[in-house]
HTML snippet that shows the backbone in 3Dmol.js (N, CA, C, O; Angstrom):
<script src="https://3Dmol.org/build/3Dmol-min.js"></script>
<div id="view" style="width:600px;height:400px;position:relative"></div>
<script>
const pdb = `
ATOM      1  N   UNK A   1       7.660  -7.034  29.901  1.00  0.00           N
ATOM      2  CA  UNK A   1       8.858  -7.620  29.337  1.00  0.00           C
ATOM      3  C   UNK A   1       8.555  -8.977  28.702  1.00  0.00           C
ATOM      4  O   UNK A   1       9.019  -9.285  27.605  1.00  0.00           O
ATOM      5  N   UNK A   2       7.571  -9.979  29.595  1.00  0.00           N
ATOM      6  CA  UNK A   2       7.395 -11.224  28.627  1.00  0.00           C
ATOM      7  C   UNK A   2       6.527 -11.118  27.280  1.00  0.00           C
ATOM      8  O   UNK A   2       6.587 -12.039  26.465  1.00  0.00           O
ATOM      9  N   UNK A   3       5.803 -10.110  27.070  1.00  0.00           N
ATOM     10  CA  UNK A   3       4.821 -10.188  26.692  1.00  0.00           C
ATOM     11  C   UNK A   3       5.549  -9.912  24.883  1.00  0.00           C
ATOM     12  O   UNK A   3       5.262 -10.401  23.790  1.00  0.00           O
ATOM     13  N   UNK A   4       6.607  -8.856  25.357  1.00  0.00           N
ATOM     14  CA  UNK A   4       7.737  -8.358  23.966  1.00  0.00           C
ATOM     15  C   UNK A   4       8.370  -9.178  23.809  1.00  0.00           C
ATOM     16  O   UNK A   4       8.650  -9.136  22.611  1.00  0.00           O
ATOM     17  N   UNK A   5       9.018 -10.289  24.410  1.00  0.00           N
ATOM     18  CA  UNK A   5      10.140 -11.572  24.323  1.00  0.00           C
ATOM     19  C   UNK A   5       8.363 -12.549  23.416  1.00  0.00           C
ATOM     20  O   UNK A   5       8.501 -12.961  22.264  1.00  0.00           O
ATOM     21  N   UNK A   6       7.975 -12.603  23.616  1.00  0.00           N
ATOM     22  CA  UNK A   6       6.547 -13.557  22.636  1.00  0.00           C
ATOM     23  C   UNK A   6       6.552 -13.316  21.567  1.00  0.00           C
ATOM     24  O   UNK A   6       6.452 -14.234  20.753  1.00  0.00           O
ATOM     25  N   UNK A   7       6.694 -11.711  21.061  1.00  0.00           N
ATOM     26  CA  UNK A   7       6.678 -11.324  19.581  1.00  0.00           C
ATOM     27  C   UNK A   7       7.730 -11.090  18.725  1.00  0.00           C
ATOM     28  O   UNK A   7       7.693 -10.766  17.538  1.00  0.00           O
ATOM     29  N   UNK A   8       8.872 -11.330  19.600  1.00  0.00           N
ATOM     30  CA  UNK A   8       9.901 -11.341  18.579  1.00  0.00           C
ATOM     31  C   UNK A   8      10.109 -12.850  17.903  1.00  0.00           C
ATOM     32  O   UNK A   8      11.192 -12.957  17.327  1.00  0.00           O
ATOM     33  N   UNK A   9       9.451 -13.771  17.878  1.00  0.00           N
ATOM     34  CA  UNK A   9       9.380 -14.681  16.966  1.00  0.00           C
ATOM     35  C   UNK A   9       8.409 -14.411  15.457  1.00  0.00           C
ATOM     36  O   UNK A   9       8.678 -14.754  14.306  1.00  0.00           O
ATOM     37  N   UNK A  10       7.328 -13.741  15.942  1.00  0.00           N
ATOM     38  CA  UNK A  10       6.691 -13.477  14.784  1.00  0.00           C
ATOM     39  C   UNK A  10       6.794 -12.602  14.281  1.00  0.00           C
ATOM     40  O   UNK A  10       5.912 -12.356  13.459  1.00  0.00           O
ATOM     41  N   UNK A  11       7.828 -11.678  14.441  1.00  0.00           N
ATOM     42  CA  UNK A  11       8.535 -10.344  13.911  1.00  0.00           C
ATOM     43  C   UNK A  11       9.493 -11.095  13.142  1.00  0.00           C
ATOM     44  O   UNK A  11       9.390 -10.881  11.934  1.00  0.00           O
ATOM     45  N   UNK A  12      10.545 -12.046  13.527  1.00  0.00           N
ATOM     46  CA  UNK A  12      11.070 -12.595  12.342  1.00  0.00           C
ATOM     47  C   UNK A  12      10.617 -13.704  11.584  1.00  0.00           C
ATOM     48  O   UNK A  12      11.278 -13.860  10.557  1.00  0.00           O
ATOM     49  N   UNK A  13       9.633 -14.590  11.770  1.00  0.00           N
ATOM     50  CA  UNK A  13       8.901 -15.091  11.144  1.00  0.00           C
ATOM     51  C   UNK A  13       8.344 -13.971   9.649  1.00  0.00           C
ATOM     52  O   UNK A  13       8.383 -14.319   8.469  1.00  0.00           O
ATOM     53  N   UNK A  14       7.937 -12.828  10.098  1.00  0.00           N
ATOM     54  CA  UNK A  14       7.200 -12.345   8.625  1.00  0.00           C
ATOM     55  C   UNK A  14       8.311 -11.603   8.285  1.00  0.00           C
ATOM     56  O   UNK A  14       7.974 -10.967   7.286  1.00  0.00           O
ATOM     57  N   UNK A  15       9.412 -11.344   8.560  1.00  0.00           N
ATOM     58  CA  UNK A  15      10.577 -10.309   7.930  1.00  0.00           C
ATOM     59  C   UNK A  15      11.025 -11.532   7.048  1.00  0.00           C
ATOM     60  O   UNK A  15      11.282 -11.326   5.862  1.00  0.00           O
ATOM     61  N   UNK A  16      11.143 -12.966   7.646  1.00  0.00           N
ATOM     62  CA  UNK A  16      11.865 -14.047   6.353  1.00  0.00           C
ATOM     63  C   UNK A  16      10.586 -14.179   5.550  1.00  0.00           C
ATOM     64  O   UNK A  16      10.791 -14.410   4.358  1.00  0.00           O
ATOM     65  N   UNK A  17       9.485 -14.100   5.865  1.00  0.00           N
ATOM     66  CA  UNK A  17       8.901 -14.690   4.845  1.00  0.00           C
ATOM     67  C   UNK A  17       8.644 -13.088   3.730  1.00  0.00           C
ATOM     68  O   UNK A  17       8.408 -13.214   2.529  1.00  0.00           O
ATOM     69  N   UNK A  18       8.726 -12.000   4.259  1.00  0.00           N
ATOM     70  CA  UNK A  18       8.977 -10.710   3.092  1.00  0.00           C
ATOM     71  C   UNK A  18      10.025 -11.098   2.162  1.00  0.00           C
ATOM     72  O   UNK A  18       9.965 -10.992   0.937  1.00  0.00           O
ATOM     73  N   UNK A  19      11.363 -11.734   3.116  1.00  0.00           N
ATOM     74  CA  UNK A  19      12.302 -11.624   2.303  1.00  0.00           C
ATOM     75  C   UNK A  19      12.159 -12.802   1.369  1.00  0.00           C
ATOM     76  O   UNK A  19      12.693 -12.628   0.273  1.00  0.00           O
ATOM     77  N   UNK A  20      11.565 -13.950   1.556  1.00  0.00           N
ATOM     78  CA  UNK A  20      11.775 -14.977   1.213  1.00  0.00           C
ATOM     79  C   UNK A  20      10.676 -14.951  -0.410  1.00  0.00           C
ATOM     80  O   UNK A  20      11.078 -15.392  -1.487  1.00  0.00           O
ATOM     81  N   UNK A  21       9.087 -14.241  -0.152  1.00  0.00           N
ATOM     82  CA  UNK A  21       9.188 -13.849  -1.663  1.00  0.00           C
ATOM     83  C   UNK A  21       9.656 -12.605  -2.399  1.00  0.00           C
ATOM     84  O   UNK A  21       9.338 -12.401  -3.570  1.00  0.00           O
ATOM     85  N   UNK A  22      10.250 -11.959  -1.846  1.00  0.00           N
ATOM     86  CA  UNK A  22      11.466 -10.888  -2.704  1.00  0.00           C
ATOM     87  C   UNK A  22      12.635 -11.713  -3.593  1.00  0.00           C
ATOM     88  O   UNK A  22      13.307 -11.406  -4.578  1.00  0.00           O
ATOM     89  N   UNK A  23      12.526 -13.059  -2.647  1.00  0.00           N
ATOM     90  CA  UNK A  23      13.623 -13.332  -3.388  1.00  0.00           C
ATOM     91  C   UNK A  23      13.018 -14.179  -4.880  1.00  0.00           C
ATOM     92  O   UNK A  23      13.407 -14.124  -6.047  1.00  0.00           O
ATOM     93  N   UNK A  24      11.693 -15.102  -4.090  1.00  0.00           N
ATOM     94  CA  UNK A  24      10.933 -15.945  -5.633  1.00  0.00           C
ATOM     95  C   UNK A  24      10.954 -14.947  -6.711  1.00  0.00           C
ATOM     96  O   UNK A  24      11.276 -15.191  -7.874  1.00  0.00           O
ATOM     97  N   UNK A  25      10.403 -13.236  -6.015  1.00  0.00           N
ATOM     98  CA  UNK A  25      10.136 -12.651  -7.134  1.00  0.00           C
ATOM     99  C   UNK A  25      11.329 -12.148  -8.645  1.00  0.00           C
ATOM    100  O   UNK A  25      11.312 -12.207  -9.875  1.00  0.00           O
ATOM    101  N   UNK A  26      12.096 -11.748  -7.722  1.00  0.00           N
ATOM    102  CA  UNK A  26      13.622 -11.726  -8.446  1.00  0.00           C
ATOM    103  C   UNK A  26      14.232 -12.661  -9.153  1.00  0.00           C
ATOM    104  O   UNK A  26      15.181 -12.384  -9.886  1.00  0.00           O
ATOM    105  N   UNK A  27      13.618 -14.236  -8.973  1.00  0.00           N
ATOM    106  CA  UNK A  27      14.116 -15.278  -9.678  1.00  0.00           C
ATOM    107  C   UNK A  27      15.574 -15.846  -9.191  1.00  0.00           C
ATOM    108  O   UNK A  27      16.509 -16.417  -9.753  1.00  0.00           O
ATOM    109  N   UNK A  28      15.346 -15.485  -8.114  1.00  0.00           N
ATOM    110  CA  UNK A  28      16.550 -15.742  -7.165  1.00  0.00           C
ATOM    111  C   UNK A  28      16.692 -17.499  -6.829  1.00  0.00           C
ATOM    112  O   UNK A  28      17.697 -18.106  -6.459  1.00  0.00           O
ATOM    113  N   UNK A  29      15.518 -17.953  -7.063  1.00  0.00           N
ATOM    114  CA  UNK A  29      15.732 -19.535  -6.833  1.00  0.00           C
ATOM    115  C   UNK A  29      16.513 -20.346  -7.716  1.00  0.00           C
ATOM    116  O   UNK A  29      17.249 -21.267  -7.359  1.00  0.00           O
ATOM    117  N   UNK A  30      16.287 -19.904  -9.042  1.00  0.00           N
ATOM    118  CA  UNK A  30      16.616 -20.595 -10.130  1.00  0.00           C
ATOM    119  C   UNK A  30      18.730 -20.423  -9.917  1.00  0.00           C
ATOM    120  O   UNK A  30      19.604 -21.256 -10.159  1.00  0.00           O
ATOM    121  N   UNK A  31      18.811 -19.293  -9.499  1.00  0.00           N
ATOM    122  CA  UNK A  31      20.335 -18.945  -9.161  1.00  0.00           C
ATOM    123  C   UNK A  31      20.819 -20.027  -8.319  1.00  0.00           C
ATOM    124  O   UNK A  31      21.499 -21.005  -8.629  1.00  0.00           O
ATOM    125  N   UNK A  32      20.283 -19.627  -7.060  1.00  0.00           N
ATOM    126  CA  UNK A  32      20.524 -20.510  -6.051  1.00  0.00           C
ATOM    127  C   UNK A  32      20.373 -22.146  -6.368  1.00  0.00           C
ATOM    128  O   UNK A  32      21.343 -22.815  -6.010  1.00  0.00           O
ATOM    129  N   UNK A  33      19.404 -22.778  -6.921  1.00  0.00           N
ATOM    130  CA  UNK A  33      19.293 -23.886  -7.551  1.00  0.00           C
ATOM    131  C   UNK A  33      20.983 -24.188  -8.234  1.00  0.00           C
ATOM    132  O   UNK A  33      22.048 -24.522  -7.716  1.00  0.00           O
ATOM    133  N   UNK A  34      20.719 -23.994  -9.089  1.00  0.00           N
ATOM    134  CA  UNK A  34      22.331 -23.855 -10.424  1.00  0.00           C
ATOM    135  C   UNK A  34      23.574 -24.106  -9.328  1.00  0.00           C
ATOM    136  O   UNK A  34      24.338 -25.069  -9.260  1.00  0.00           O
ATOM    137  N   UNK A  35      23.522 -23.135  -8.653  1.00  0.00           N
ATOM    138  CA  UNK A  35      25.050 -22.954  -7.540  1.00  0.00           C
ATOM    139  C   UNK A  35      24.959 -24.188  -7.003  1.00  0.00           C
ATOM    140  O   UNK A  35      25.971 -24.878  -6.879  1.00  0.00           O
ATOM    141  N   UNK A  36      23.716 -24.630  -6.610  1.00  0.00           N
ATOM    142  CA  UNK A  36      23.755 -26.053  -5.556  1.00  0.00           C
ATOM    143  C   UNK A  36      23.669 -27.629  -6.582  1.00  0.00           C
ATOM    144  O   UNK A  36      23.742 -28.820  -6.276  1.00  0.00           O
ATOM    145  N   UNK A  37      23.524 -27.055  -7.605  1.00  0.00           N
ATOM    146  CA  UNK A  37      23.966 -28.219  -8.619  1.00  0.00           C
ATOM    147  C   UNK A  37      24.991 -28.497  -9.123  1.00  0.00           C
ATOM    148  O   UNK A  37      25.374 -29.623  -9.440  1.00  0.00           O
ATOM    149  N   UNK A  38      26.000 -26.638  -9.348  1.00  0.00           N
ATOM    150  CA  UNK A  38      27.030 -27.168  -9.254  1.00  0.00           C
ATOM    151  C   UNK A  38      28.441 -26.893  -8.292  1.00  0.00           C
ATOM    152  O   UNK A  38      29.528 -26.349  -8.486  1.00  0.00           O
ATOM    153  N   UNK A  39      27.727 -27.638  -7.073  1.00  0.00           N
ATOM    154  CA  UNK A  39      28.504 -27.838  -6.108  1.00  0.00           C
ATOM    155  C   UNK A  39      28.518 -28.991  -6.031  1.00  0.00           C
ATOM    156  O   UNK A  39      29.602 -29.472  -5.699  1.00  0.00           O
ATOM    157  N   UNK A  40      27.326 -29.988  -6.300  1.00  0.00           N
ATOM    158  CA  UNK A  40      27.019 -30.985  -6.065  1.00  0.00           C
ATOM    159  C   UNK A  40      27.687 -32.078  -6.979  1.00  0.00           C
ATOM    160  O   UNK A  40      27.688 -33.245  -6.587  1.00  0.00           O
ATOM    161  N   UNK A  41      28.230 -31.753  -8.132  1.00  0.00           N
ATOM    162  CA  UNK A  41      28.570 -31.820  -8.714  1.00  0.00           C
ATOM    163  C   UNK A  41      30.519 -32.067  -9.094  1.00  0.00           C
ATOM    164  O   UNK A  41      31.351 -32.778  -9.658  1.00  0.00           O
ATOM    165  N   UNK A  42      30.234 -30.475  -8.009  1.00  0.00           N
ATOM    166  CA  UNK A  42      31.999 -30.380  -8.133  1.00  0.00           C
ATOM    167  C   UNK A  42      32.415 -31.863  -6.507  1.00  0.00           C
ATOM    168  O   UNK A  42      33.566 -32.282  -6.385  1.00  0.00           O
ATOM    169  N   UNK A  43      31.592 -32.221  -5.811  1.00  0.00           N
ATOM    170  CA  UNK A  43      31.413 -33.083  -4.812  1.00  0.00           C
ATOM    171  C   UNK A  43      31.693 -34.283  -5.373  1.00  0.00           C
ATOM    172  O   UNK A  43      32.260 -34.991  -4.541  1.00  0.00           O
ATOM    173  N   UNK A  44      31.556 -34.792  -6.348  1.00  0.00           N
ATOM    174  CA  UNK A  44      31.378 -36.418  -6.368  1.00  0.00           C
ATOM    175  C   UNK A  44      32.285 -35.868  -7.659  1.00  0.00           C
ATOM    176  O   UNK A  44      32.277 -36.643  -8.615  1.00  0.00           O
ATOM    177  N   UNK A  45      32.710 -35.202  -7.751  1.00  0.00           N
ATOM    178  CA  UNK A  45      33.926 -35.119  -9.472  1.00  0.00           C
ATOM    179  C   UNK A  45      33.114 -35.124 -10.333  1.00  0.00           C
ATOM    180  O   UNK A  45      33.094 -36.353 -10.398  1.00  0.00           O
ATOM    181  N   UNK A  46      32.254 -34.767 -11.233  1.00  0.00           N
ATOM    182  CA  UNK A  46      31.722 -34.932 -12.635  1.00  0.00           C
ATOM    183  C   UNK A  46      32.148 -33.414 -13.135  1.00  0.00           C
ATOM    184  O   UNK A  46      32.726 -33.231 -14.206  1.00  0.00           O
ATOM    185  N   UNK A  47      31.716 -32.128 -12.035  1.00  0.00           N
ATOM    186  CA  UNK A  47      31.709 -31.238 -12.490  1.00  0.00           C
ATOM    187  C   UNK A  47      33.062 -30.485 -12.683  1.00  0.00           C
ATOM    188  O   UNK A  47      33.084 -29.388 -13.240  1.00  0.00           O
TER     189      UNK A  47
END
`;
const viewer = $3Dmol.createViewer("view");
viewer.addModel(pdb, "pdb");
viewer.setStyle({}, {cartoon: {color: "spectrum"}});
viewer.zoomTo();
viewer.render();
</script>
């Protein structure tokens, strides 16, 4: 039982990092970027 409670950190450790370049690859940053600029934006009133 301890030995399976040890590896479920590095079971989700590499499932985010699969997901995490699925997402570079898709160009998913540049999205996410934009949204958080303009939030940042709609925050202090300009946008």
């Amino acid at each position: 039982m301890k030995q399976e409670s040890r590896k479920i950190p590095f079971v989700v450790l590499v499932i985010f990092i699969i997901l995490f370049i699925i997402g570079i690859n898709i160009n998913e940053v540049s999205a996410v970027w934009e949204k958080a600029v303009q939030i940042c934006f709609n925050c202090i009133g300009i946008g």
